[in-house]
Backbone as CSV, one residue per row, in Angstrom:
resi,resn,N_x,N_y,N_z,CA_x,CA_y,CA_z,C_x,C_y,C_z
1,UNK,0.844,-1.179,0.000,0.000,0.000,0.000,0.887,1.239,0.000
2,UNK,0.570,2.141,-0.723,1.502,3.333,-1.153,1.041,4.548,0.070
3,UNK,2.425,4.680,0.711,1.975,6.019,1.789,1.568,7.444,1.044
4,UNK,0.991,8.250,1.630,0.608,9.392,1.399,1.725,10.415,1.471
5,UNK,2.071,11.512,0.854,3.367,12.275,1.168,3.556,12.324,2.068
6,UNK,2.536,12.663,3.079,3.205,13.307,4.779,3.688,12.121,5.458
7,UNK,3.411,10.955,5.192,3.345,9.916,5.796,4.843,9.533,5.432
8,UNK,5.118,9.701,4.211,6.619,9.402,3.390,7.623,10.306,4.184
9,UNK,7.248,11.368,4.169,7.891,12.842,4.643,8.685,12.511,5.874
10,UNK,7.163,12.040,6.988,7.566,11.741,8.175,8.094,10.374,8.527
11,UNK,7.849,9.291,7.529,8.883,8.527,8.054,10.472,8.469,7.724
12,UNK,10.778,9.636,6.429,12.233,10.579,6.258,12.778,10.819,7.335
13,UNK,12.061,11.389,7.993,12.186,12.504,9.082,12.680,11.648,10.333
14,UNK,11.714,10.271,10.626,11.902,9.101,11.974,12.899,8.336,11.369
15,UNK,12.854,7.931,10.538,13.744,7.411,10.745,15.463,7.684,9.670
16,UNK,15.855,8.841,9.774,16.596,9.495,9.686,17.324,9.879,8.431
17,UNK,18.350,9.854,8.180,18.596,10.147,6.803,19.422,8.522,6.210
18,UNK,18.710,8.130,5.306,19.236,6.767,4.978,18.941,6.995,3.452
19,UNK,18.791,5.519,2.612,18.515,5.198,1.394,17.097,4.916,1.263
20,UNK,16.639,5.518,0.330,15.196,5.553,-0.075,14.651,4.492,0.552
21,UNK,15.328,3.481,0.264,14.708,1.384,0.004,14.425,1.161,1.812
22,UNK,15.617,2.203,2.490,15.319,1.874,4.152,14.362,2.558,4.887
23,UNK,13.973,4.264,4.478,13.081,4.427,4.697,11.595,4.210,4.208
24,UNK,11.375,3.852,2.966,10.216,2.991,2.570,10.213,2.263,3.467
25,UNK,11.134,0.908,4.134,11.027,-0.070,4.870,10.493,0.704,6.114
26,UNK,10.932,1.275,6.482,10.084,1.743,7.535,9.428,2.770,7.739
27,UNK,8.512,3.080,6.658,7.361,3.349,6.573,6.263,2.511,6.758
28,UNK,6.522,1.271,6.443,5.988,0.219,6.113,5.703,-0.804,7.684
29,UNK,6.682,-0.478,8.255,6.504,-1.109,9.759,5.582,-0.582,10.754
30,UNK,4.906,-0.703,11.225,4.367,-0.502,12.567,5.006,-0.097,13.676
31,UNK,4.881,0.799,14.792,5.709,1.297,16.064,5.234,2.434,15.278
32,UNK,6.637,3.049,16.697,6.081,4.530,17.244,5.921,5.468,15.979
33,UNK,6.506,5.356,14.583,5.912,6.152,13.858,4.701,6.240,13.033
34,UNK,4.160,5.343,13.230,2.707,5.003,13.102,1.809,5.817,13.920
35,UNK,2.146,5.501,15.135,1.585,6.394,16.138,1.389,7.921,15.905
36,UNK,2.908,8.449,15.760,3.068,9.832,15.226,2.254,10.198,13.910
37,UNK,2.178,9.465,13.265,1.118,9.487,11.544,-0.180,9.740,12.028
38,UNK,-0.840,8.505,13.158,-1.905,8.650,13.196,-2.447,10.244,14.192
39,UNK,-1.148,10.807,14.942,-1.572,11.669,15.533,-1.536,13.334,14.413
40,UNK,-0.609,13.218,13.704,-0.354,14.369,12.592,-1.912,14.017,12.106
41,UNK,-2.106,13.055,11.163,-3.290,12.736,10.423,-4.849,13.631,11.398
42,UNK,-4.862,13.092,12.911,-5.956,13.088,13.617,-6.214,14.935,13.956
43,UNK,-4.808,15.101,13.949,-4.767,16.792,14.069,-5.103,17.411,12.731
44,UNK,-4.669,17.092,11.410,-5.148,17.440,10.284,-6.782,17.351,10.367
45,UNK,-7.609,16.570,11.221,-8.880,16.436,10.915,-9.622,17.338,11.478
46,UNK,-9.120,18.381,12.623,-9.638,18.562,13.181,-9.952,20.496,12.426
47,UNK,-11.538,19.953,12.876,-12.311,21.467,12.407,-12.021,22.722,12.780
48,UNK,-11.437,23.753,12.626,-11.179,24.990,13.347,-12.186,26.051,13.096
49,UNK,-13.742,25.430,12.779,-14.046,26.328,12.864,-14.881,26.668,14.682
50,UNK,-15.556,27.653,14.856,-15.842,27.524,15.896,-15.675,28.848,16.600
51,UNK,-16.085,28.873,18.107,-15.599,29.991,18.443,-14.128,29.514,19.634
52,UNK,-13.238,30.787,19.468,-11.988,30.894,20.004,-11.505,32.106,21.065
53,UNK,-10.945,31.900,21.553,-10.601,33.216,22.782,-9.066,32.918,22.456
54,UNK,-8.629,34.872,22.000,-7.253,34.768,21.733,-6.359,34.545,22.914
55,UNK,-5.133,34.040,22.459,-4.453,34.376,23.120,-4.039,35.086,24.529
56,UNK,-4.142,36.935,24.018,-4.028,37.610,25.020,-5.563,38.110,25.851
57,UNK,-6.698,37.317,25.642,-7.639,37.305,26.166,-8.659,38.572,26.034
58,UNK,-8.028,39.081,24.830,-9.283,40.668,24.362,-10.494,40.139,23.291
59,UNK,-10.516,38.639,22.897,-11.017,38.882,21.675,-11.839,37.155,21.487
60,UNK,-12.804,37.494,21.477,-13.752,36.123,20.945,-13.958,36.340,19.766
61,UNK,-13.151,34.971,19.021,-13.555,35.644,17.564,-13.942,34.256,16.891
62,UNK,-15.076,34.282,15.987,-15.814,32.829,15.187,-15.021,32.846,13.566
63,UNK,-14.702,31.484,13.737,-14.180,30.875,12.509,-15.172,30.079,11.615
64,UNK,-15.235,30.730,10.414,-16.600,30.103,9.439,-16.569,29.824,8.689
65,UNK,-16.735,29.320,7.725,-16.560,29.099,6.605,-17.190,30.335,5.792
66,UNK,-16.201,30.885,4.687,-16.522,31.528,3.612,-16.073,31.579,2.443
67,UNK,-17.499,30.632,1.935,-16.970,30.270,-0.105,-16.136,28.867,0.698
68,UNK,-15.095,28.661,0.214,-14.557,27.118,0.054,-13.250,27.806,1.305
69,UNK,-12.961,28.859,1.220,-12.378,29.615,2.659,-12.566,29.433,4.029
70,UNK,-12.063,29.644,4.901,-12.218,30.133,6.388,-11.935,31.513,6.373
71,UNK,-13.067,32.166,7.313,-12.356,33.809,7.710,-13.030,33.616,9.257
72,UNK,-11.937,34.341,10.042,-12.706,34.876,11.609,-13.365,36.342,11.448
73,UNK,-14.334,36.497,12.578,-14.946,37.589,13.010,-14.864,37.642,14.073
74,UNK,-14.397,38.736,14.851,-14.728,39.079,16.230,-16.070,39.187,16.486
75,UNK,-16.440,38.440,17.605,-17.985,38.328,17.987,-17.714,38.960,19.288
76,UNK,-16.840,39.051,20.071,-17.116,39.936,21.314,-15.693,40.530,21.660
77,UNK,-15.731,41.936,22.193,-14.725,42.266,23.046,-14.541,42.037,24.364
78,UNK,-13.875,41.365,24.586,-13.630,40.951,26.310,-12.571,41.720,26.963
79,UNK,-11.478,41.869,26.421,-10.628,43.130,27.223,-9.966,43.485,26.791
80,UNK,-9.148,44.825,27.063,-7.731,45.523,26.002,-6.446,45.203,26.390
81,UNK,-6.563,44.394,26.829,-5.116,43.699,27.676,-3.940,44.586,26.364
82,UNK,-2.819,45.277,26.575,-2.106,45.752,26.075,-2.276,46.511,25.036
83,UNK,-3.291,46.852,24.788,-3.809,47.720,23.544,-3.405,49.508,24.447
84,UNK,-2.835,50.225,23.396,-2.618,51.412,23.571,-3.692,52.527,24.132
85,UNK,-3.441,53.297,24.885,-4.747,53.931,25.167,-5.052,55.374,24.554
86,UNK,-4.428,55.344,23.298,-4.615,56.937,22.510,-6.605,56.833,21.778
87,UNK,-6.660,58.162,20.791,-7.817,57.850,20.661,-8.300,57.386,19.683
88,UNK,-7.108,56.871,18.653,-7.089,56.091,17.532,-7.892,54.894,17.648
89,UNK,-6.735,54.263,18.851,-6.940,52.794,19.081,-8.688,52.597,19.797
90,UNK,-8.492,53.639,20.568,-9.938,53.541,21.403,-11.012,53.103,20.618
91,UNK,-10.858,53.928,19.759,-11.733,53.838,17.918,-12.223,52.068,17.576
92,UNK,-11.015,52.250,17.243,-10.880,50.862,16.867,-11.500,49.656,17.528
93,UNK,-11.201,49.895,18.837,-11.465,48.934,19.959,-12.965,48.775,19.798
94,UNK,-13.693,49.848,20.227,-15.081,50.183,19.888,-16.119,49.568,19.210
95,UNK,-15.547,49.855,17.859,-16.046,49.480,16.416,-15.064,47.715,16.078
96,UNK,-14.559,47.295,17.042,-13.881,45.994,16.802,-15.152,44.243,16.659
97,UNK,-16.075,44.758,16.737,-17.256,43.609,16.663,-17.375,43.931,15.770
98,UNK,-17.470,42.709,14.761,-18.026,42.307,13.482,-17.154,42.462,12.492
99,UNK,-16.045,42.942,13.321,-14.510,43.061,11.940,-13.976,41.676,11.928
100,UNK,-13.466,41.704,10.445,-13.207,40.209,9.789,-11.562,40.519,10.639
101,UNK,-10.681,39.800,10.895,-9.756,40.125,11.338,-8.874,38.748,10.670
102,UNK,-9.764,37.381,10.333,-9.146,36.438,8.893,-9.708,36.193,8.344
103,UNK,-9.280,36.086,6.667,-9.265,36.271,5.918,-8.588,35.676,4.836
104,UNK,-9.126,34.608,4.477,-8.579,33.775,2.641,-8.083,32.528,3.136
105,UNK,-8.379,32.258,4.378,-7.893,30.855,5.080,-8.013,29.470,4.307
106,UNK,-7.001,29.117,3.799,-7.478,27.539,2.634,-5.913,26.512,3.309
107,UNK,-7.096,25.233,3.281,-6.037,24.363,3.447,-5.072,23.924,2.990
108,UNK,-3.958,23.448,3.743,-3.060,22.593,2.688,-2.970,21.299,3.151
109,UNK,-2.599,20.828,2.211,-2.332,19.108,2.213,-1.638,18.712,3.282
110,UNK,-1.638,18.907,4.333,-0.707,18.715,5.885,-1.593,19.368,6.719
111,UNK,-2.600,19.630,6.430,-4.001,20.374,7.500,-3.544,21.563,7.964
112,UNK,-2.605,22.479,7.582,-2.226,23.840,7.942,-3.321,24.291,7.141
113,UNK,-3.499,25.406,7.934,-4.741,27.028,7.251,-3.764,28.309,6.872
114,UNK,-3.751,28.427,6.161,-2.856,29.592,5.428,-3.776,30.977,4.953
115,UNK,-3.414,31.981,5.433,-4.235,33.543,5.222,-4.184,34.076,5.395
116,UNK,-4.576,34.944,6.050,-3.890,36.792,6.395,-4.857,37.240,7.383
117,UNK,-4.301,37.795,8.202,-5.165,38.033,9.931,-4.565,39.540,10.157
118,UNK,-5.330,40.341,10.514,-5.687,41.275,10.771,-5.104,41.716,12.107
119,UNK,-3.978,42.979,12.716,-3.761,42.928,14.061,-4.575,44.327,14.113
120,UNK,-4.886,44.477,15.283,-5.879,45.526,15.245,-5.029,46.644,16.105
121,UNK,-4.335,45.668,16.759,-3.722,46.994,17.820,-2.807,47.804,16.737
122,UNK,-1.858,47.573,15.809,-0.926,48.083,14.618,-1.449,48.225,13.442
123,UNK,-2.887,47.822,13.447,-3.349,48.207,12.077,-2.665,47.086,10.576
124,UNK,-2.032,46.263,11.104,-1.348,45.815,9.893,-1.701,44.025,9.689
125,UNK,-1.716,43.981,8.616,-2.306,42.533,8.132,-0.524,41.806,8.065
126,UNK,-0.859,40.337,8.326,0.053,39.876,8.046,-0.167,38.334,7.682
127,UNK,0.419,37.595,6.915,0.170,36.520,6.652,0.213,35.583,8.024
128,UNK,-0.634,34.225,7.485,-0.945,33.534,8.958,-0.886,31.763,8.689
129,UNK,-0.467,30.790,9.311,-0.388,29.617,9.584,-1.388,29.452,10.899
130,UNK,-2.155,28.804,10.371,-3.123,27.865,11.770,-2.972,26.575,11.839
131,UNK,-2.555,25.886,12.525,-2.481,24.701,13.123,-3.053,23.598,14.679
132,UNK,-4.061,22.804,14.253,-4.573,22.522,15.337,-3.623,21.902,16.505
133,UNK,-3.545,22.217,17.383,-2.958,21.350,18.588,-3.919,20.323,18.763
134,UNK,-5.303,20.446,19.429,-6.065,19.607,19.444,-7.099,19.810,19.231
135,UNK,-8.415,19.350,19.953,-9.861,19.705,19.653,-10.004,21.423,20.106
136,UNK,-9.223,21.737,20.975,-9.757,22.724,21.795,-9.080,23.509,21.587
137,UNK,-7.466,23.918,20.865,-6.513,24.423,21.263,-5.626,24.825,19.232
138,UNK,-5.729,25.747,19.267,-5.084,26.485,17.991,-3.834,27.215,18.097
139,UNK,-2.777,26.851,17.408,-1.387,27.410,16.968,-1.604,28.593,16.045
140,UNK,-1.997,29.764,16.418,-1.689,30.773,15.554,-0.356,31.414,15.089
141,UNK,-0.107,31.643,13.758,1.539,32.253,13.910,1.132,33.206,12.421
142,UNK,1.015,34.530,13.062,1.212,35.463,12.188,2.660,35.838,12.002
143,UNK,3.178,36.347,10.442,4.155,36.658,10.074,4.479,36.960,9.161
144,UNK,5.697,38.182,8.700,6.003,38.679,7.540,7.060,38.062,7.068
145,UNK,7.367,37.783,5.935,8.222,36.911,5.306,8.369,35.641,5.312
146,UNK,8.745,35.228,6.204,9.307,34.121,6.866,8.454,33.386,7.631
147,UNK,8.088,32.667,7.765,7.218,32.013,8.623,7.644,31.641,10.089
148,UNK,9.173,31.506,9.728,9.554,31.056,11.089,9.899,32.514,11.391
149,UNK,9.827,33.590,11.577,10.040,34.546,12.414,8.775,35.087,12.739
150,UNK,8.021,34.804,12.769,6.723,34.908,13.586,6.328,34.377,15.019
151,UNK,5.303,34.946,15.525,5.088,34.626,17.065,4.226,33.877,17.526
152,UNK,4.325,32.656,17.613,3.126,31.774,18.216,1.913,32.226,19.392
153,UNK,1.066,31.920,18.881,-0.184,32.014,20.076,-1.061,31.169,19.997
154,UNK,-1.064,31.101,21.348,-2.412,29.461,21.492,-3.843,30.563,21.703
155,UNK,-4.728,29.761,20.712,-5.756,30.483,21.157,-6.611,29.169,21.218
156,UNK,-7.793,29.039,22.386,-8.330,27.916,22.907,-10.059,28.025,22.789
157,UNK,-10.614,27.150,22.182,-12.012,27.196,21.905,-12.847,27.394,22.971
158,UNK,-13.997,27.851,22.347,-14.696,28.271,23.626,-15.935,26.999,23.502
159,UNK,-16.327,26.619,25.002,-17.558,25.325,24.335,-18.821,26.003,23.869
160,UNK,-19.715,25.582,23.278,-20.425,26.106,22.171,-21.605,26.901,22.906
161,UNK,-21.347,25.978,24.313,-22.951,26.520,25.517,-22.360,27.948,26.022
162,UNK,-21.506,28.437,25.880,-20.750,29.393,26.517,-20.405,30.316,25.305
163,UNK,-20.524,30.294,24.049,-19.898,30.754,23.242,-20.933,32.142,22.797
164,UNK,-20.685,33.313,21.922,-21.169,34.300,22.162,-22.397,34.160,21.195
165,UNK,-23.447,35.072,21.405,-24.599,34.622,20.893,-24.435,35.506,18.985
166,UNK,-23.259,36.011,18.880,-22.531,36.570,17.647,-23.209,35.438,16.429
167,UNK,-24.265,36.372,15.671,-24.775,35.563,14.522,-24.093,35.779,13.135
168,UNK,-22.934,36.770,13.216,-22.463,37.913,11.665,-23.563,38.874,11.481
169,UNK,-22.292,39.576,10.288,-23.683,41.058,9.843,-24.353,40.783,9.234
């Protein structure tokens, strides 16, 4: 039975740098990288849409589907934890329900969400990687250029009985 790329990828990866013929072979075996497959795979499955509480705890925002896309909306302001207090931002803060803040979110073949997220405190868009940790729990990493010079944030679902009564505009 022929592995799937990620599956090929990652048994490259376990079992280390060898000859094609050895890592096929153990791709092909059972143990702990099986395990690891089935957990990459089980995280690829998982739905992000939903509602989420960022990170720094200012922002309930719903992930939806739009068109064959994902985009978030802020459905509630909960607090300004580090947001500037001029009267720009105040603005902003204000009028911050019902702003799309992501935007063009499409999968890739490894269950990453790729798109562009909105920071509200700087005004500036920046490209974005989402990655599920688990059912409950999202790897956000906005960033310019580079992907790896960007800043991770866990942002953690909210359960659905608790979640804001935010229908969109």
């Amino acid at each position: 039975m022929m592995k799937k790329p990620i599956q090929f990828l990652f048994a490259a990866l376990v079992g280390g740098i060898g000859s094609l013929t050895g890592v096929a072979a153990h791709a092909q075996q059972p143990g702990l990288s099986d395990y690891y497959l089935a957990t990459i795979e089980a995280k690829a499955q998982v739905n992000p849409q939903g509602h989420w509480i960022t990170q720094s705890g200012n922002l309930e925002v719903e992930i939806s589907a739009c068109g064959k896309e994902l985009c978030g909306t802020v459905a509630r302001v909960l607090a300004n934890n580090a947001m500037s207090a001029d009267t720009a931002t105040q603005n902003k803060v204000a009028d911050a329900k019902g702003m799309k803040i992501m935007t063009g979110f499409a999968k890739s073949d490894i269950g990453e969400w790729t798109g562009k997220i909105f920071n509200r405190q700087n005004g500036q868009t920046y490209d974005c990687v989402v990655r599920a940790m688990d059912d409950d729990h999202l790897e956000v990493r906005p960033y310019q250029g580079d992907v790896n010079q960007g800043q991770t944030q866990i942002w953690t679902r909210l359960p659905a009985a608790t979640a804001s009564a935010y229908t969109g505009l």
